[in-house]
N, C-alpha and C positions, 0 to 999 in steps of 0.2 A: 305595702312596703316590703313584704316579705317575698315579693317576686323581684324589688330593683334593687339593685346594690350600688350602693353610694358613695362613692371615691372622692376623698379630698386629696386634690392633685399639688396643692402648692400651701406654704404656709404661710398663714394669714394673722398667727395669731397677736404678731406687733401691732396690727392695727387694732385688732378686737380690744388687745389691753387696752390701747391708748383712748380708745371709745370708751373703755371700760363696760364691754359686751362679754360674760361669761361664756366662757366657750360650750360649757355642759349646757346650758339655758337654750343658746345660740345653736346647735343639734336637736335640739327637741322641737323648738320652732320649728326650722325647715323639716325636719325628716322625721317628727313624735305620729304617735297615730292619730291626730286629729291632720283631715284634710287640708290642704292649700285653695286656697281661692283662684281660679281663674277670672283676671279683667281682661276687658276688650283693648287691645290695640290701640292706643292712641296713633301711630303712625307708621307710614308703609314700608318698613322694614322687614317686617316676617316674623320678629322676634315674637316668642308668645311669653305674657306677663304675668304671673300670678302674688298673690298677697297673701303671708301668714297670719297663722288663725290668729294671734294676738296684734296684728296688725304695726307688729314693729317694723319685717322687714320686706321686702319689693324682691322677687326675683325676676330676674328675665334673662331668657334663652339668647346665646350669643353667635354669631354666624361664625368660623375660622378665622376670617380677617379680622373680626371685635378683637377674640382671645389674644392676637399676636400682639395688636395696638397697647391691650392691660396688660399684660406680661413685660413689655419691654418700656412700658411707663410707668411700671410699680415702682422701681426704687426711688425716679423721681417723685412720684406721686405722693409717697409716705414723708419723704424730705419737705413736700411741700406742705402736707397737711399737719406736719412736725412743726415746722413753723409758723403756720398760721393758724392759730386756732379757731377762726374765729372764720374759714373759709367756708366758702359758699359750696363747692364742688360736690358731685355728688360720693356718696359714704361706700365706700366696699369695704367689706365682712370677709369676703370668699369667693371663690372661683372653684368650681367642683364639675365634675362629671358622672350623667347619669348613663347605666348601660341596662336599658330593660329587658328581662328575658330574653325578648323575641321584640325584633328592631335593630335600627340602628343607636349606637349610642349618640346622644347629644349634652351640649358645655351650658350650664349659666352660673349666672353672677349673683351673689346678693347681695345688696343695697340696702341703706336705711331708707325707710317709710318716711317720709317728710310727715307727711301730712297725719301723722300717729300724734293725735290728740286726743286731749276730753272735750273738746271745742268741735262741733258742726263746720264742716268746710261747705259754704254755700258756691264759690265759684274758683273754677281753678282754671288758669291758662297756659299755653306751652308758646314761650314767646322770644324769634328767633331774632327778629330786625327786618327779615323780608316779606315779600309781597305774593309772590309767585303763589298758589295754592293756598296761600294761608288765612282759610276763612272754615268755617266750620260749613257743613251742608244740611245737617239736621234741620229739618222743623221742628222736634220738640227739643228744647235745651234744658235740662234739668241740672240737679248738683254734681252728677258724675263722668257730666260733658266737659271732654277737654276743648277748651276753647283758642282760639290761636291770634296772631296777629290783628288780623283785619275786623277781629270780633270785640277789639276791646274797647269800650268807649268810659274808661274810666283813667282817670289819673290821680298819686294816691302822695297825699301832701303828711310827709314825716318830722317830725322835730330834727330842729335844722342839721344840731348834731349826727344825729344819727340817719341821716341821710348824708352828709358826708363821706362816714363812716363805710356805710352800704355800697357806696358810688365806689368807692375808693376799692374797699375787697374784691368788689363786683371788675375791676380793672386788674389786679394783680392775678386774680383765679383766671382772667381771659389771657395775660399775659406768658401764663403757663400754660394755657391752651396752645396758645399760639406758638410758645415756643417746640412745641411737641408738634407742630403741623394739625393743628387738631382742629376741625370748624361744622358747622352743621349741628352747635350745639344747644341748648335751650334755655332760657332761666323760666322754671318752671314757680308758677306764683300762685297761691291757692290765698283765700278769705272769708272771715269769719263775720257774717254782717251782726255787730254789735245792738243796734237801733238806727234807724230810720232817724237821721239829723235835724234837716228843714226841709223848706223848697224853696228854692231862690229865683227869684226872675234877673238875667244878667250874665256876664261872664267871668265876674268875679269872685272872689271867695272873701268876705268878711275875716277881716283879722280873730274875730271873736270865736271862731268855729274852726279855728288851724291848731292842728297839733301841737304846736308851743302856748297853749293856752293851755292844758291837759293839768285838772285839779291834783296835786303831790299831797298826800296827807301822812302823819304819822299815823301809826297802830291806832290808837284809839280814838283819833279823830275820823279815821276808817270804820271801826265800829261804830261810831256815833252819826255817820252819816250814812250805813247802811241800815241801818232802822229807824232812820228819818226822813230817808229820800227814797230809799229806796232803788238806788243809781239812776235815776232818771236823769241828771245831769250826763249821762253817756258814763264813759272809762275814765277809770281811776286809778291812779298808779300810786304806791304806796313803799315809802322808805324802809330801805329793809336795815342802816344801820351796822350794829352790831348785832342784830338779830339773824343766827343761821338754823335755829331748831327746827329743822323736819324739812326744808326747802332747799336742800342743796343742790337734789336732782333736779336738772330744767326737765330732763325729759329720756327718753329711751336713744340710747347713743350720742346726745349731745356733748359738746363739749367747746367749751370757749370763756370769754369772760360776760358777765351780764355788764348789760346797760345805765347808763346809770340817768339821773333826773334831769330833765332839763331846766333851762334859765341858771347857768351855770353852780349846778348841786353837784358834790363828788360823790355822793352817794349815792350804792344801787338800788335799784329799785324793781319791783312786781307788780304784776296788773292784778287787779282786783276784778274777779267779775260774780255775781251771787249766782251761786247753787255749783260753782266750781271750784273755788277759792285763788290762791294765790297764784299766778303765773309765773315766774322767772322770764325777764324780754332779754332774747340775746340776738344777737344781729343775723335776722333771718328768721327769729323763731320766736312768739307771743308778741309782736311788734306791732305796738297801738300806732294807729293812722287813723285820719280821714279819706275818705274815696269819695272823687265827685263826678258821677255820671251824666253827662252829656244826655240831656232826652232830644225825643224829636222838637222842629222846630216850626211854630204854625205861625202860616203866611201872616204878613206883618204885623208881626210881633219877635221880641228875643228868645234866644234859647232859654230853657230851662233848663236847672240843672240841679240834682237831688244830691244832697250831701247825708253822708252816710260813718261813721264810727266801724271800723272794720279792725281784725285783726289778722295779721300778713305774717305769714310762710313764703320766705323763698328759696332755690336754691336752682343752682346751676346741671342741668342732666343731659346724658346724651353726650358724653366725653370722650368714643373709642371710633371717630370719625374721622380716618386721616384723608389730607387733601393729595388723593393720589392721580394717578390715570385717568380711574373710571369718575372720578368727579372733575375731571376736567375735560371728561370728552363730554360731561351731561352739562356743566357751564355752556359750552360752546354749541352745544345742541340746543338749548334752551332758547339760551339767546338770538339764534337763526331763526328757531321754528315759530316762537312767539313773538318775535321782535320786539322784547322787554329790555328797559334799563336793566343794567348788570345789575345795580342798585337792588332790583325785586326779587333776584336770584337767589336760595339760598348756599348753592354749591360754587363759590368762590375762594378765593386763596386766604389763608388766611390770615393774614394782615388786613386784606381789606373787610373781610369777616368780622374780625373781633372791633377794628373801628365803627364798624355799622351797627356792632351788638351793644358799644357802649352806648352810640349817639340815641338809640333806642331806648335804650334801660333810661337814660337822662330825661326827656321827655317824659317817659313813664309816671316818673317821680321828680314834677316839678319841684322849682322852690316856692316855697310859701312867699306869697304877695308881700308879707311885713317885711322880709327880708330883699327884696326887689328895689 
């Protein structure tokens, strides 16, 4: 660090308050003397991504045309994240400029870490609504593979409320995309496999095993049943009340309102999980589900399909993509050269973008059978 000198070019620190990210803290992260992480590329952009050592915050390298798109959609952006607090969108910190000794200089962005838990992210995917490319090519798939579209065979059933909730944000944050020309972007969804549920032979999902089933205990029914079960019953969510001692942070840069209980409780509530403790669920973040993964299907006979206790991060990324020229010469290219529905495209206008992003995200996250 003593050879790059590190320029903060615009100021950021409205947002950082409103995250409530120390600015002195938020320096030492990106630019202390402990290294940054370099990750692989999830996607062919060029951008190169790296991770700080405390794993809060995501930087990545921005092209010119990125920086012009966040620059001239900051004031909206803050107005929006001012308003919503509870938005999906992805988190900027800062826009900065490095000029190395010897090179050219180059711009990035930082971002919050979504996926900055004490919780194992076993599978995470970058999922746009189209088809075109979007399968993963690896043979081996481990926890660090981003997985895409065409790779997911899970669909992930939320207590009813808060999947309305979700559907709904998930609509307004696109509506601000959209109104900015903005499309090509991603709702990035990572998860925590809980325990292994059942096996079911069928296409259905048992009322008994949906998220609006999910046992609500007070405190010390909490403690009473974690040293007698042990949680083998799956996840457990637990009334937090008038209880606010020590839990008020969900997490590093969150901010919104929590969740509260289902089967019409006003009160909010925490997931409980042993050797972690208390969670805060806020829309997008510690968010108990069911995932039910589609297996293969042997000749005559039904599909199987393994239900699973997960817990879901999502958030929307991939924001500084306007639908200009060059994504409408590569629409029109695409479409000739592959003779694909426009449908499979990801470089489309975007109005027809953001509808294909919703109809996507819906699917994703059925409704629970009870409610059908």
């Amino acid at each position: 660090h003593n050879k790059t000198n590190l320029l903060v070019e615009f100021d950021y620190r409205n947002l950082r308050e409103m995250f409530k990210i120390d600015t002195a803290d938020y320096m030492i992260s990106i630019s202390g003397s402990d290294a940054l992480r370099e990750l692989s590329s999830p996607g062919k952009s060029g951008s190169i991504f790296f991770l700080s050592q405390d794993d809060q915050f995501m930087i990545k390298t921005l092209r010119k045309s990125e920086v012009q798109v966040l620059l001239r959609m900051l004031p909206y952006y803050y107005r929006h994240v001012h308003a919503y607090e509870n938005t999906l969108v992805t988190k900027f910190f800062g826009l900065h400029r490095v000029r190395p000794s010897s090179g050219q200089k180059f711009r990035f962005v930082v971002m919050g870490n979504m996926f900055c838990t004490e919780l194992r992210i076993h599978r995470r995917f970058d999922l746009k609504g189209s088809s075109l490319g979007r399968s993963t090519e690896k043979i081996k798939i481990d926890e660090n593979t981003t997985l895409k579209d065409l790779d997911l065979n899970y669909s992930f059933y939320l207590e009813p409320s808060w999947r309305d909730a979700l559907l709904k944000q998930i609509e307004i944050d696109s509506e601000f995309l959209r109104n900015h020309s903005i499309m090509d972007y991603s709702l990035l969804l990572g998860f925590h496999y809980r325990a292994r549920q059942n096996l079911q032979i069928g296409s259905s999902c048992p009322e008994s095993i949906l998220p609006d089933k999910l046992t609500v205990l007070s405190e010390a029914d909490a403690a009473e049943k974690d040293s007698a079960y042990n949680y083998r019953d799956g996840l457990i969510l637990v009334q937090r009340g008038s209880d606010k001692n020590g839990s008020d942070a969900v997490g590093p840069h969150i901010r919104g309102s929590r969740l509260r209980a289902p089967s019409g409780c006003f009160e909010e509530v925490d997931l409980l999980l042993p050797g972690t403790g208390r969670l805060p669920i806020q829309l997008g973040v510690n968010m108990p589900a069911r995932a039910e993964k589609e297996g293969k299907q042997e000749e005559g006979s039904k599909s199987l399909h393994h239900m699973y206790d997960v817990v879901l991060y999502i958030g929307i990324i991939d924001i500084l993509q306007k639908y200009n020229m060059t994504k409408k010469i590569e629409h029109a290219y695409k479409s000739i050269k592959y003779k694909y529905n426009p449908l499979s495209i990801s470089a489309v206008e975007p109005q027809f973008y953001s509808e294909r992003f919703l109809k996507f995200v819906g699917t994703a996250f059925p409704q629970n059978s009870s409610n059908q």
